[in-house]
Phi, psi and omega in degrees: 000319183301324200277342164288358172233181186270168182317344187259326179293343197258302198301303185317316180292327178314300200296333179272009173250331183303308171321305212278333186278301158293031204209299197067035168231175177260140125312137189294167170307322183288344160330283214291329185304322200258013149260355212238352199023092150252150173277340173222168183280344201300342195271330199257347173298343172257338161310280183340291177284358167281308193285341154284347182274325183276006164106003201264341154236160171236188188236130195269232185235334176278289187141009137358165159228154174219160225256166204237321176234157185185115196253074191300022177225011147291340180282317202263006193039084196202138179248007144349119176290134208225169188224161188267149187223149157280170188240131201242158185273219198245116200291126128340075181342086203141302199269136190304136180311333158281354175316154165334287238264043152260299178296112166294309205227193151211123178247138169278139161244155201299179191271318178313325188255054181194139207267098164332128181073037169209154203262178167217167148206159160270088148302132195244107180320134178219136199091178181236352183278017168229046169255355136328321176282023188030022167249112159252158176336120165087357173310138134309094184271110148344354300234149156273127178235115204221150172238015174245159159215226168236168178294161194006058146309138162251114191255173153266082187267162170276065211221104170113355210093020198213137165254132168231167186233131202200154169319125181243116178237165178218134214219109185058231185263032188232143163259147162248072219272148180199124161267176183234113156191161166257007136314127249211357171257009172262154214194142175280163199233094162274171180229137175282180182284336192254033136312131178250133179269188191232358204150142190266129137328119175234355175209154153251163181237103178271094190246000000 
């Protein structure tokens, strides 16, 4: 797929896997224009619909774009048989945490790291409050998507519309969200028993 597009479509696609890995969203049009130094967004705008007419983006119903290949295991030089997870944006207010208009991207991950009879999805860390927990800011997170899990799991909840991710523990009819920092402005998140996690942590990715 890649030998089909052109230089300015490859440079682009570089900048739009760069945005997703630090960001863990696509960039806007005025973005990629003003990473690509175009004098208009009109320029970056045809890169866009070029690479949409090759399949490497689609368009979501917000109108959004999602990036459809994104090979993280050409960054590590690795030819490993890997299957693809989404990679989820910033959860939408409403919307279920697997919705489409949720998926940024689908990136392969190798197959070794995945558990047979279980779904995945790809989070992106936000914060310090699990880097005791050897997930810091901007990692790419695993997720196992489970809706039970054991005391001290590291999980994925939903609260609020915003998924964070924290240490779970549950004690009688109370949950316990507990971050691991020695920062003293992260604080544990109680809870009732008929709280639902979204998911286990099963890898961080330190990109």
């Amino acid at each position: 797929m890649f030998k089909k597009l052109s230089s300015k479509e490859l440079r682009a696609l570089k900048v739009i896997q760069l945005y997703l890995y630090e960001f863990g969203e696509m960039p806007s049009v005025r973005e990629l224009m003003r990473s690509l130094d175009y004098k208009s967004p009109r320029s970056a705008q045809i890169v866009i619909e070029n690479l949409l007419k090759k399949g490497i983006l689609s368009k979501k119903e917000n109108g959004k774009f999602q990036l459809q290949e994104f090979d993280i295991s050409e960054n590590f030089g690795t030819r490993e048989q890997t299957i693809k997870i989404p990679l989820l944006g910033n959860v939408a207010c409403g919307l279920p945490i697997f919705a489409d208009e949720n998926v940024e991207a689908h990136i392969p991950i190798s197959i070794k790291l995945i558990r047979k009879g279980y779904k995945y999805f790809l989070l992106r860390a936000k914060g310090n409050s699990m880097n005791d927990a050897g997930i810091n800011d901007g990692d790419l997170v695993l997720i196992r998507q489970q809706a039970q899990a054991n005391n001290g799991d590291k999980v994925v909840a939903l609260i609020d519309d915003e998924a964070t991710i924290k240490e779970y523990h549950h004690n009688g009819k109370l949950v316990v969200l507990k971050p691991k920092s020695k920062s003293s402005k992260y604080q544990p998140i109680i809870l009732t028993d008929d709280f639902k996690i979204q998911g286990v942590v099963e890898a961080v990715i330190s990109i």
